[in-house]
C-alpha positions as CSV (number, residue, x, y, z in Angstrom):
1,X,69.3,277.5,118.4
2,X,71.8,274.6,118.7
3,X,69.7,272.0,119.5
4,X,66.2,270.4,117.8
5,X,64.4,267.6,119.7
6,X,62.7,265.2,117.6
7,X,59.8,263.1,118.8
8,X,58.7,259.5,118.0
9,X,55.3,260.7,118.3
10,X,55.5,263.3,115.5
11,X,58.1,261.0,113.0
12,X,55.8,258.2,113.2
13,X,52.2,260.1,112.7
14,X,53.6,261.5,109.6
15,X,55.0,258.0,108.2
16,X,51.7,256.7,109.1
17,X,50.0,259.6,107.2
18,X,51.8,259.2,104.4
19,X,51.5,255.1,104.6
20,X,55.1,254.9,104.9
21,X,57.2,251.7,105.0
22,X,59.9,252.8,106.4
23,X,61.8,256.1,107.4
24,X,64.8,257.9,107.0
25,X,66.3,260.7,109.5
26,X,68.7,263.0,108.3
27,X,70.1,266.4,110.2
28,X,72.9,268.5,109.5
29,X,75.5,269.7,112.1
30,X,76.4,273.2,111.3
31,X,79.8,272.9,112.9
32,X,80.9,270.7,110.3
33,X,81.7,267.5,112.4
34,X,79.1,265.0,111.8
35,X,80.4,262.9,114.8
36,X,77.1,262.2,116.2
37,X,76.3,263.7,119.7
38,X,75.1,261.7,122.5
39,X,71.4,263.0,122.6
40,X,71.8,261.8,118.8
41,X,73.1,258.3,119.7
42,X,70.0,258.3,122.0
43,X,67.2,259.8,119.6
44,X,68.0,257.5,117.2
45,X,67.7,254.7,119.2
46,X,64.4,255.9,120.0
47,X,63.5,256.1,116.5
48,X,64.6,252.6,116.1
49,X,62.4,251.4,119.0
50,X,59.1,253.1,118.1
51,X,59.8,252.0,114.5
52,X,60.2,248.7,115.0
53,X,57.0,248.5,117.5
54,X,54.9,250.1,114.7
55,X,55.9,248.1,111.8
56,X,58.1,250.7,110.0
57,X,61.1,250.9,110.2
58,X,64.5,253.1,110.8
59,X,66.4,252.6,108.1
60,X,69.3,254.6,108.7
61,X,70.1,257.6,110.9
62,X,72.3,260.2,108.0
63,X,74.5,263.2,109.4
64,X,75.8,265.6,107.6
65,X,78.9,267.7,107.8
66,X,81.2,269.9,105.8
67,X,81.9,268.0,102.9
68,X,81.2,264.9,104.5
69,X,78.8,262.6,106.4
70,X,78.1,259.9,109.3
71,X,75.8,257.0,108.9
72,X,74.5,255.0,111.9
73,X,73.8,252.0,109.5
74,X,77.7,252.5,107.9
75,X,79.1,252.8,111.2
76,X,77.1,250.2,112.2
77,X,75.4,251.9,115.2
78,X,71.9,250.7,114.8
């Protein structure tokens, strides 16, 4: 598998669950290169969307690497 899918739906039902105030997504990229792909640019905003609608929020979108990392809210891509 190179490839996971994630769904507003099932983050969100799970924050609620747990009475969350906010969220967090973090995913590693087993190639090493956390340059974020373009079904991540789009998941994320996503996230963002369905987190804002619902009150809790996406605080930051964290990739990791090989010995290093990407994050949306850094690179200022949310």
């Amino acid at each position: 598998m190179n490839q996971t899918v994630a769904s507003p739906r099932e983050l969100f039902l799970e924050a609620l669950r747990c009475e969350a105030v906010s969220v967090l997504m973090i995913h590693n990229h087993p190639s090493g290169d956390p340059t974020p792909s373009r079904q991540d640019i789009l998941t994320t905003k996503r996230m963002k969307e369905a987190g804002e609608f619902l009150g809790i929020p996406l605080c930051d979108h964290i990739i990791i690497g090989d010995q290093t990392y990407l994050s949306f809210r850094e690179e200022h891509m949310m």
